[in-house]
C-alpha positions as CSV (number, residue, x, y, z in Angstrom):
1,X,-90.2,124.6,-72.2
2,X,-88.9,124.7,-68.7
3,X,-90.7,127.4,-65.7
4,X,-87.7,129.0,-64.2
5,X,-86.9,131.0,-61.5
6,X,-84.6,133.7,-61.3
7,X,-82.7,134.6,-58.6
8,X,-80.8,138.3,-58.5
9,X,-78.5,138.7,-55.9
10,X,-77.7,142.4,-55.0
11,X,-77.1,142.1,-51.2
12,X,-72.9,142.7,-51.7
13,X,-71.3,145.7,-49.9
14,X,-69.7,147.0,-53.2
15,X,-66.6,147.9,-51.6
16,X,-64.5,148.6,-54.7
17,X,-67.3,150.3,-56.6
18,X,-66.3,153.6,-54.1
19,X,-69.8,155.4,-55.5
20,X,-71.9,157.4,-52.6
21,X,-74.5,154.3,-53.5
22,X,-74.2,150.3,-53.9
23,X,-73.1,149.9,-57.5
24,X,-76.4,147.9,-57.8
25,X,-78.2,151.0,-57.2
26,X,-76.1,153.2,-59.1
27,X,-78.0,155.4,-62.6
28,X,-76.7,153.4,-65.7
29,X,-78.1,155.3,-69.2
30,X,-81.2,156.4,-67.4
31,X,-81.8,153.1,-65.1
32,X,-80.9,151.2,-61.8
33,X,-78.5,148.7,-62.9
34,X,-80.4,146.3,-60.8
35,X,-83.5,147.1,-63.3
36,X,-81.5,146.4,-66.2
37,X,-80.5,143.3,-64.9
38,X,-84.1,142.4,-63.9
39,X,-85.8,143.3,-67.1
40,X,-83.7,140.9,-69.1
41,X,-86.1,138.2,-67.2
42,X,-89.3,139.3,-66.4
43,X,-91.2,139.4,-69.4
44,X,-90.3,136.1,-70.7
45,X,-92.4,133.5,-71.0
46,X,-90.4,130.6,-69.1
47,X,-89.6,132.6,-66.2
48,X,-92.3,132.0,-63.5
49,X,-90.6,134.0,-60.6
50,X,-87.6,136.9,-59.9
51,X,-86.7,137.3,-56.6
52,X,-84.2,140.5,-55.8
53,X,-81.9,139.5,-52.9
54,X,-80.9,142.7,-51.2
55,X,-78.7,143.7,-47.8
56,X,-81.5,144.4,-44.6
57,X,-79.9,147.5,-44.4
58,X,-81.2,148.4,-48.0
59,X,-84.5,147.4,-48.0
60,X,-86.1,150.5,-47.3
61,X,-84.2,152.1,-49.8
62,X,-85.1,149.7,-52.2
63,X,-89.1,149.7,-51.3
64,X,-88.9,154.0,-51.2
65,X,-87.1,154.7,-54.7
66,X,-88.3,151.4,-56.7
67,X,-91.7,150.1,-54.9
68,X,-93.3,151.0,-57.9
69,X,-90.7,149.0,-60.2
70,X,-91.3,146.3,-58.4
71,X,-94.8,146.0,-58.4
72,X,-95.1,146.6,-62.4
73,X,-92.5,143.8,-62.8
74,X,-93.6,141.2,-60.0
75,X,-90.8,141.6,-58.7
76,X,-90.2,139.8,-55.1
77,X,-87.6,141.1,-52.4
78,X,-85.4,138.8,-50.4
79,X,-83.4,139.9,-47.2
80,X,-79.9,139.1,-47.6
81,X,-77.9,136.8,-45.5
82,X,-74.2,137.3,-44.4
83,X,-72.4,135.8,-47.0
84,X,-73.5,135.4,-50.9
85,X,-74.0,132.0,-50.5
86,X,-76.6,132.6,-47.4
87,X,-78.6,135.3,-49.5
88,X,-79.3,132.5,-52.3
89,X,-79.9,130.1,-50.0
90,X,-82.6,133.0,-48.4
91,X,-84.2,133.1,-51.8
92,X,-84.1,129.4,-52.5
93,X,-86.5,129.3,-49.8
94,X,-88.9,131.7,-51.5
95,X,-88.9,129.3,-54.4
96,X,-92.8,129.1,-56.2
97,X,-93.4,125.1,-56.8
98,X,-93.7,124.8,-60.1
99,X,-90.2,125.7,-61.0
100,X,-88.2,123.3,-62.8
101,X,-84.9,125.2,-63.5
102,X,-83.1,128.4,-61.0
103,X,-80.7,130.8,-62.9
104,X,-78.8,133.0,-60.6
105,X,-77.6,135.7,-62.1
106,X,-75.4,138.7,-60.7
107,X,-77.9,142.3,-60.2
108,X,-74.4,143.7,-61.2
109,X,-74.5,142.4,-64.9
110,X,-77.3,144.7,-66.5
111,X,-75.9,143.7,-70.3
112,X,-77.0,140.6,-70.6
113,X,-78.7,139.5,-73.9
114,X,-82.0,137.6,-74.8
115,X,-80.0,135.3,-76.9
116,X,-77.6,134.3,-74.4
117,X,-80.4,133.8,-72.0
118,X,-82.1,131.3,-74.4
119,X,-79.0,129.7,-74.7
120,X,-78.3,128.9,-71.3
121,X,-81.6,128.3,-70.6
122,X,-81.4,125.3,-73.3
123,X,-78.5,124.1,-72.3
124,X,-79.4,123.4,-68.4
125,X,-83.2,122.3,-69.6
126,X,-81.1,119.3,-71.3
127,X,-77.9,118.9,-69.3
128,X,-79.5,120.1,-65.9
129,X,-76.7,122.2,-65.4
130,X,-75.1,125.0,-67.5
131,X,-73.2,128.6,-67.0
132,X,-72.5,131.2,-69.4
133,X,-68.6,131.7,-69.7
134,X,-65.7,133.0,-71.8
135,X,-62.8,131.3,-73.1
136,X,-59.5,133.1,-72.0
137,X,-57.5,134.5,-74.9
138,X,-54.8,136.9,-73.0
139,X,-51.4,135.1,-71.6
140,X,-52.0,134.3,-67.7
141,X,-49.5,135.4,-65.1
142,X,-49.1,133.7,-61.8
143,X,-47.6,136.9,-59.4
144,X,-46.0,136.6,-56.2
145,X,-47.1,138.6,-52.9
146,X,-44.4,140.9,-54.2
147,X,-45.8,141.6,-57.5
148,X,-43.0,139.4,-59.5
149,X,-43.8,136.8,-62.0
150,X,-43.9,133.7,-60.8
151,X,-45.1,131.2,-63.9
152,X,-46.6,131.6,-67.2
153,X,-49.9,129.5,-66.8
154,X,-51.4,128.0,-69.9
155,X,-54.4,129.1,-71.0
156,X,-55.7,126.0,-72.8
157,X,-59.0,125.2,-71.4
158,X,-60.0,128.1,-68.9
159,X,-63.0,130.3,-69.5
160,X,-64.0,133.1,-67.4
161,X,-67.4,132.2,-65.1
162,X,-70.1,134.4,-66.2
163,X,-73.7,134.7,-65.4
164,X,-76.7,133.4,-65.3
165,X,-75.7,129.9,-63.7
166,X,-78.5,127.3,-64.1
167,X,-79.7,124.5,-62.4
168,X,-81.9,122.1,-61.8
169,X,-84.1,123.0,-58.9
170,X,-83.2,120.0,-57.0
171,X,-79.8,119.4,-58.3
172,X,-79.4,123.0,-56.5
173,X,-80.9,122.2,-53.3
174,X,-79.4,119.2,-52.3
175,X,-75.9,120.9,-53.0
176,X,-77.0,124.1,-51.1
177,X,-78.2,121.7,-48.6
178,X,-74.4,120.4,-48.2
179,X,-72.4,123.2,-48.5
180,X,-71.3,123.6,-45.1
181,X,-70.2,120.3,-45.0
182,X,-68.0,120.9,-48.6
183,X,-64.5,121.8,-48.8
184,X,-63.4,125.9,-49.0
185,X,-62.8,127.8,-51.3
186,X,-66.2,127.7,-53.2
187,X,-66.3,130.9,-55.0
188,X,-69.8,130.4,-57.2
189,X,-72.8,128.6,-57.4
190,X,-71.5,126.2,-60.7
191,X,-68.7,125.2,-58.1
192,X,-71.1,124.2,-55.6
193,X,-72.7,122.0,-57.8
194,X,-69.2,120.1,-59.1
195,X,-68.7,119.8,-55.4
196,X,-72.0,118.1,-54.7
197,X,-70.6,115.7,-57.5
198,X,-72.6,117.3,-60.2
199,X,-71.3,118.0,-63.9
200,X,-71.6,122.1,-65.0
201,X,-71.8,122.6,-68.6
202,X,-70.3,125.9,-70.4
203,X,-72.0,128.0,-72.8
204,X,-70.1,130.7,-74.8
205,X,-71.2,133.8,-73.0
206,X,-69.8,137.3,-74.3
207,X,-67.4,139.9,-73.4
208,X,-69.7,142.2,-73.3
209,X,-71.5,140.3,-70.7
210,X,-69.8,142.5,-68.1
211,X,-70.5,142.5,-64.1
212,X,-69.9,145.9,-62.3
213,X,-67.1,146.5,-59.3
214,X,-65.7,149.4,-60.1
215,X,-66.9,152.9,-61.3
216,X,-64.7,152.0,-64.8
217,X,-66.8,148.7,-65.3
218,X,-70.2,151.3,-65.1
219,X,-68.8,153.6,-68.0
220,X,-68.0,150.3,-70.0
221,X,-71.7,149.0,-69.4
222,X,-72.7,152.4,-70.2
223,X,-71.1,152.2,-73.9
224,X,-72.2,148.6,-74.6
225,X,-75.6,149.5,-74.0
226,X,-75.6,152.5,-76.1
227,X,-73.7,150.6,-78.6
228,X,-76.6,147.9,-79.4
229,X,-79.5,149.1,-82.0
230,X,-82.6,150.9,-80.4
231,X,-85.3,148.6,-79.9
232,X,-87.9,148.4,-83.2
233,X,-90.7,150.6,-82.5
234,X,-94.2,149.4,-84.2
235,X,-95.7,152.0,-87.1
236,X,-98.5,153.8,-84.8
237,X,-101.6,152.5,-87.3
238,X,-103.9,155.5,-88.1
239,X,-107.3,155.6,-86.5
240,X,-109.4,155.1,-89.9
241,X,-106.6,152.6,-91.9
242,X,-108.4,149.3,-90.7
243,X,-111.9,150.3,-92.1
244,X,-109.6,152.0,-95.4
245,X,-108.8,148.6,-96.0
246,X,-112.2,147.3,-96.5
């Protein structure tokens, strides 16, 4: 089993979200959706490390409301840097040794499952690199700057990136280590890597992995997660059953 470490970046300016807080921040069923995100990792057994990337301008917000969170979970806080790629980069610094594999996975996607985490997880322990995506299945417009059709594009072979993205540990470095020197547009973490001259592998992700931007995408996560069966509680055992049994 490979030690990973998990890397949550949360340091965006959630522009689009248009809440009075950070979408990462924001109450989903009861929860941070940050926490949600979090908890999907931190009790499992192959994950070593989580590190929360967060803007400097949040980190007393984040110590005041959720010190005690993060303490019961171990979870560690990184200061973001000015782009996505510097925060990671910021955390990839914070890295414990004895982790084999990194997943980065977006604070904003609070429905991820266990079994797509073992999956991925799988699939970069063997390949060294892997992503959780979805096939496209709707027809693909190419629009003008004027909002007119432009081309039909096929659809044969695209998948929507999702998260967690997983890597080897040095794989990773040695791409984050180049990426100012490699070409723009880089959009993701798996795209760094094919860059570096790596080969990404997809896993099937689902829909219902979503990641949240707007204040539509948190009413959505809301329903998935109410949607799923309640966790399976353990029979409390009476006091004298044990000693009834002998």
């Amino acid at each position: 089993m490979s030690r990973v470490a998990v890397i949550l970046p949360a340091a965006g300016q959630s522009t689009r979200f248009r809440g009075k807080e950070k979408k990462v921040f924001a109450n989903l069923d009861g929860r941070a959706v940050w926490l949600r995100s979090a908890e999907a990792f931190v009790n499992r057994s192959d994950v070593v490390q989580t590190l929360l990337v967060v803007a400097a301008e949040d980190l007393e917000t984040i110590q005041s409301k959720f010190d005690a969170h993060l303490g019961l979970l171990g979870v560690e806080l990184v200061t973001g840097g000015q782009e996505r790629f510097d925060s990671v980069a910021n955390a990839l610094a914070r890295l414990k040794p004895e982790a084999e594999l990194v997943a980065i996975h977006d604070a904003a996607r609070p429905c991820l499952t266990a079994s797509l985490i073992d999956e991925v997880f799988a699939a970069a322990a063997k390949t060294g690199a892997a992503l959780l995506a979805v096939p496209i299945s709707d027809t693909i417009k190419r629009g003008d700057a004027s909002g007119q059709v432009e081309a039909t594009v096929p659809r044969q072979g695209l998948w929507l990136a999702q998260t967690p993205q997983v890597f080897r540990r040095d794989w990773l470095l040695e791409a984050y280590g180049k990426r100012t020197a490699l070409p723009p547009p880089i959009t993701d973490d798996a795209q760094l890597l094919e860059a570096a001259g790596y080969t990404v592998h997809l896993v099937t992700g689902s829909s219902t992995n979503v990641k949240i931007t707007t204040r539509d995408d948190l009413a959505l996560a809301e329903a998935i997660l109410k949607s799923r069966p309640a966790p399976k509680v353990a029979r409390p055992i009476h006091p004298f059953e044990d000693e009834a049994r002998w």
